[in-house]
C-alpha positions in Angstrom: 117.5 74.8 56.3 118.5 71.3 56.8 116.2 68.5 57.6 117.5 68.3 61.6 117.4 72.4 62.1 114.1 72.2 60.4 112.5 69.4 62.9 114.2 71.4 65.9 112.1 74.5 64.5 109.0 72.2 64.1 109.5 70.9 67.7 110.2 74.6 69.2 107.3 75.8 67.2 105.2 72.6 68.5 106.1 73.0 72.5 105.3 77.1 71.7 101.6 76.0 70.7 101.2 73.6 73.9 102.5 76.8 76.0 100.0 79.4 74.0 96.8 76.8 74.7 98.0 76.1 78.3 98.0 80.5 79.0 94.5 80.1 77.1 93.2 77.5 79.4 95.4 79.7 82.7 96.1 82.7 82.4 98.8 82.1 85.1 101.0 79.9 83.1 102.6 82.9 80.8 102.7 85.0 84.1 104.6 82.5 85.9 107.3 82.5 82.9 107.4 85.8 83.2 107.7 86.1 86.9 110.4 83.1 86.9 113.0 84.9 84.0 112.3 88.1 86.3 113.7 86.5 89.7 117.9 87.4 90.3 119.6 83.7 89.8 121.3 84.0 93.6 118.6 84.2 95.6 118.4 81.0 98.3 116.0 78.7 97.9 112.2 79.1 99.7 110.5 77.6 102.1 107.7 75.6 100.2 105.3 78.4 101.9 107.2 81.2 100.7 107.5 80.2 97.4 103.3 80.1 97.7 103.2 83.6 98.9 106.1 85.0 96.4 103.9 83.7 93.6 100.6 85.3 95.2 102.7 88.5 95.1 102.9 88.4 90.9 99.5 86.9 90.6 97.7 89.6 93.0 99.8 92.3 92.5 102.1 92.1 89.4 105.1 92.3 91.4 108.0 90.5 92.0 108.4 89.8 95.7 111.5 87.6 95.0 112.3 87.0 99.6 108.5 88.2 100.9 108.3 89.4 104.7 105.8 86.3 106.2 104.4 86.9 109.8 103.1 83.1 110.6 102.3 82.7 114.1 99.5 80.0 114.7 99.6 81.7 118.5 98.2 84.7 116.8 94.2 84.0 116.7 91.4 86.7 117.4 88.5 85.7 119.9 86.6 83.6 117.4 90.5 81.8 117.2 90.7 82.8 113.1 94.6 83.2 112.2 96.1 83.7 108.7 99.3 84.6 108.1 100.1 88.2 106.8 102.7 89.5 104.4 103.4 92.6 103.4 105.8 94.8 101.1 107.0 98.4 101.5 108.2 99.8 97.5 109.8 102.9 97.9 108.2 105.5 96.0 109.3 109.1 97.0 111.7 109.9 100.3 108.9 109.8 102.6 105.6 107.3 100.8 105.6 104.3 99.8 103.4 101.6 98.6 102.1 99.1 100.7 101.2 96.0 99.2 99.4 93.5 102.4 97.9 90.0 102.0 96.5 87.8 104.6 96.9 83.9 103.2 96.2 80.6 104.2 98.6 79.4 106.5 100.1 77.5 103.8 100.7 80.8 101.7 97.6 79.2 99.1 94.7 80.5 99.5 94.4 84.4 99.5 91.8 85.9 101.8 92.1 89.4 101.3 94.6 92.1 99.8 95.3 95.6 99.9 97.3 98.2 97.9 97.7 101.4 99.8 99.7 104.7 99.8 101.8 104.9 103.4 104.0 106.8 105.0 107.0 104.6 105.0 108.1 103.6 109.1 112.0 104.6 108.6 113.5 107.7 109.3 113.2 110.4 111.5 110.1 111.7 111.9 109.4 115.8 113.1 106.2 115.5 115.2 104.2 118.2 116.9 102.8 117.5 119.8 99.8 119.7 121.4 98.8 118.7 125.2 95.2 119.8 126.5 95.6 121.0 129.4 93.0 119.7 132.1 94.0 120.6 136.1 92.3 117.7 137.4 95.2 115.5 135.3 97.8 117.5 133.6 99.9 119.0 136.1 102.8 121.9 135.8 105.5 119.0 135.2 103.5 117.7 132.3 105.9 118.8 129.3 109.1 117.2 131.5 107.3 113.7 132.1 105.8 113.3 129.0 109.3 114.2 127.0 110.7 111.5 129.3 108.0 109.3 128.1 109.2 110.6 124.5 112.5 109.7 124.8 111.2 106.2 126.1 109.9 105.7 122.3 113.1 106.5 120.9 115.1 104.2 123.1 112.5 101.5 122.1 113.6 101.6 118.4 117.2 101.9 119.2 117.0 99.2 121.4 115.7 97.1 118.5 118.6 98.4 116.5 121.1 97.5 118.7 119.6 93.8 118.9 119.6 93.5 115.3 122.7 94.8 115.0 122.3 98.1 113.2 124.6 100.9 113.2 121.5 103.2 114.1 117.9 103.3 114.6 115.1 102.9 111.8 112.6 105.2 113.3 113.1 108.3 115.4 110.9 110.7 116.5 111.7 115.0 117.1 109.2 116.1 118.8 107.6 120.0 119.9 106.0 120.1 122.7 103.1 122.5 123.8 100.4 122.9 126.4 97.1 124.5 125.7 94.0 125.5 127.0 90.7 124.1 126.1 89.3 126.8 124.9 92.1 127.7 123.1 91.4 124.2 121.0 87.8 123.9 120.7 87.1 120.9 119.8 90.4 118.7 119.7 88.9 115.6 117.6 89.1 118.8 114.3 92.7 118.1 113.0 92.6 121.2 112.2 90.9 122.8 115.0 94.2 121.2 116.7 97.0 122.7 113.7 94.9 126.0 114.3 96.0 126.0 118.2 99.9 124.8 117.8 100.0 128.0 115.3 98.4 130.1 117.5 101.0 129.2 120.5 103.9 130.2 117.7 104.5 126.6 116.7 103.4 126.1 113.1 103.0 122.7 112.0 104.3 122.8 108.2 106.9 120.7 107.5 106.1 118.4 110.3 105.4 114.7 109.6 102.5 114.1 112.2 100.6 116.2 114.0 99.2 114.7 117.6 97.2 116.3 120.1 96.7 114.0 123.6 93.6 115.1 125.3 93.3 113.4 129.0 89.7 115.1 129.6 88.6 113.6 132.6 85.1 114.3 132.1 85.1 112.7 128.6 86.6 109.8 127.8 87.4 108.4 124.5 90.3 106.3 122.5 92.6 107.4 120.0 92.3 107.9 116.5 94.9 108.4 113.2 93.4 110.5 110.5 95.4 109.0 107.4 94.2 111.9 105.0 96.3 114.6 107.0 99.2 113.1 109.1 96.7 113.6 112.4 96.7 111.8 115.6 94.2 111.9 118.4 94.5 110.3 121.9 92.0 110.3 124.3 91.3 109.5 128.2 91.4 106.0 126.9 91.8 104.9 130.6 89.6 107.1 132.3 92.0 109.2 134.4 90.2 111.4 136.5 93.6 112.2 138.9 96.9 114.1 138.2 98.7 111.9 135.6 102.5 110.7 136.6 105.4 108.8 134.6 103.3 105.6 133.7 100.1 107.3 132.6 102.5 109.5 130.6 104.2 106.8 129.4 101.2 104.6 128.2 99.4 107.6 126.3 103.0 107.8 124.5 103.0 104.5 123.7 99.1 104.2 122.4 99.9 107.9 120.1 103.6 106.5 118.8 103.5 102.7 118.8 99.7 102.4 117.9 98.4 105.4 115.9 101.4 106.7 114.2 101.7 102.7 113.3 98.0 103.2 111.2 99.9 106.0 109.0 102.3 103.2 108.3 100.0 101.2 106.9 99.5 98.8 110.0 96.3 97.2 111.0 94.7 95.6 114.5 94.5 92.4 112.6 98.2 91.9 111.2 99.0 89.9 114.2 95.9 89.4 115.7 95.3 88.5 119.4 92.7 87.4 122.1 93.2 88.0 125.9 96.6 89.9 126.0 98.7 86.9 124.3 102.3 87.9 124.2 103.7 87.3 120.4 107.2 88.3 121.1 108.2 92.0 119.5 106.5 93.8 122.3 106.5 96.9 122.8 105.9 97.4 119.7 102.4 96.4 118.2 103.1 96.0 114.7 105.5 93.2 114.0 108.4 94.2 113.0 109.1 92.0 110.4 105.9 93.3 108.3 106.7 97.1 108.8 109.9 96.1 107.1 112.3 96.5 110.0 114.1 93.5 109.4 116.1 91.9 107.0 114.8 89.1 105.0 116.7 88.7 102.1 120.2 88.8 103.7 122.0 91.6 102.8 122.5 93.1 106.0 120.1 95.8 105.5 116.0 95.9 106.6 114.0 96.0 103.6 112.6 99.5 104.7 115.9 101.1 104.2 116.1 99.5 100.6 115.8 100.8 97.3 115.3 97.3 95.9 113.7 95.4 98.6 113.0 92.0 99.8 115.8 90.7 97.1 114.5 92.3 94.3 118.1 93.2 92.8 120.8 91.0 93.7 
């Protein structure tokens, strides 16, 4: 070895100790090496703020979020006017699940406040839903099945209407639904998923190989919300506006919109407090309640294509 390759080995060797006691002293410095030779060289440049949460992705999670999805509205603020800003990352893992990596930062992208990984359903594609209606004379009338398939359909034109903005050749979500009307009795007790799966089997419509299972009950007697049981693909929609009279096309379209745009939004992974609000404030992706940014509906690394549709997401191959 000569004497100027051997002082370019001693100096390589040197800077290679400086780097080993730095990672001793933070353990962050050898993970942001690695999470810097991981990134595709054509990606554009981020926002100061991105770049905070990109890097909370690798530190939190071990992943590298190369273009994150950032939802950072200062407008959004829950009743005690706390905001953060939420980000979130769909990774494909199977035709129908993914994993759901969410973080709620400082608005600067900083400071993490919490974090969550979670097994969804992924929101993208077309989802076969049974439906089971409890049938109550005091509210559900004979033309029940026709207004609430118009209310249905209402759903669907909702997502393609979003397509359509964004330019998309189709929409992300559908919904096929089956329809049935039962008796009370013939249900027991409709909070029991499976007190519900029983009945739609009974009436010849079994639910396997359906996505979701949702049963709306407009008891006017009892009154009650809605709920999505994660476990089992369930959904449960209650008198949530104490109806006591014969329901028409809005009622039918609101309990539509609270079973599709609000509980089937929990099995995506979506939460109250994603874009949180006081007082009705009006973030700008209504109808929908789940921003569509975060359930990976648009897209934010260029390509053409919403992350949710991606193999490689959120610019992860390039």
């Amino acid at each position: 070895m000569t004497g100027s390759a051997f002082a370019s080995w001693l100096s390589g060797l040197a800077a290679g100790a400086v780097l080993c006691a730095a990672a001793a002293q933070d353990p962050t410095v050898g993970s942001d090496r690695q999470r810097a030779s991981s990134l595709p060289s054509d990606l554009p440049k981020l926002t100061s703020i991105a770049s905070a949460v990109r890097d909370n992705y690798f530190r939190e999670f071990g992943e590298v979020i190369p273009i994150p999805a950032i939802f950072n509205d200062e407008r959004a603020t829950d009743c005690l006017h706390r905001s953060h800003l939420t980000t979130t990352a769909y990774l494909r893992q199977s035709a129908k699940r993914s994993t759901l990596l969410e973080m709620y930062l400082s608005h600067d992208g900083t400071q993490v406040l919490s974090k969550r990984r979670t097994d969804v359903l992924t929101p993208a594609g077309t989802f076969k839903v049974v439906v089971v209606v409890v049938r109550y004379p005091a509210t559900v009338g004979d033309d029940a099945l026709e207004q609430l398939g118009a209310a249905q359909r209402q759903i669907n034109d909702d997502h393609a209407a979003f397509a359509r903005a964004h330019g998309y050749a189709s929409p992300i979500v559908q919904f096929e639904n089956t329809n049935i009307i039962v008796d009370p009795n013939e249900v027991g007790d409709p909070h029991q998923p499976a007190n519900v799966r029983a009945a739609a089997a009974r009436a010849g419509v079994p639910v396997e190989g359906s996505d979701l299972v949702i049963v709306l009950d407009p008891d006017p007697v009892h009154f009650a919300g809605g709920l999505a049981t994660l476990s089992s693909g369930d959904v449960y929609v209650g008198n949530f506006m104490r109806w006591t009279a014969m329901l028409g096309a809005p009622q039918w379209l609101s309990i539509a919109r609270t079973a599709y745009h609000h509980e089937v939004a929990h099995h995506w992974g979506w939460r109250h407090d994603w874009t949180p609000t006081c007082g009705g404030t009006k973030l700008g992706f209504e109808p929908f309640l789940i921003a569509p940014i975060l359930a990976g509906w648009e897209d934010v690394d260029g390509d053409g294509v919403p992350e949710v549709l991606q193999k490689s997401p959120y610019g992860r191959s390039r």
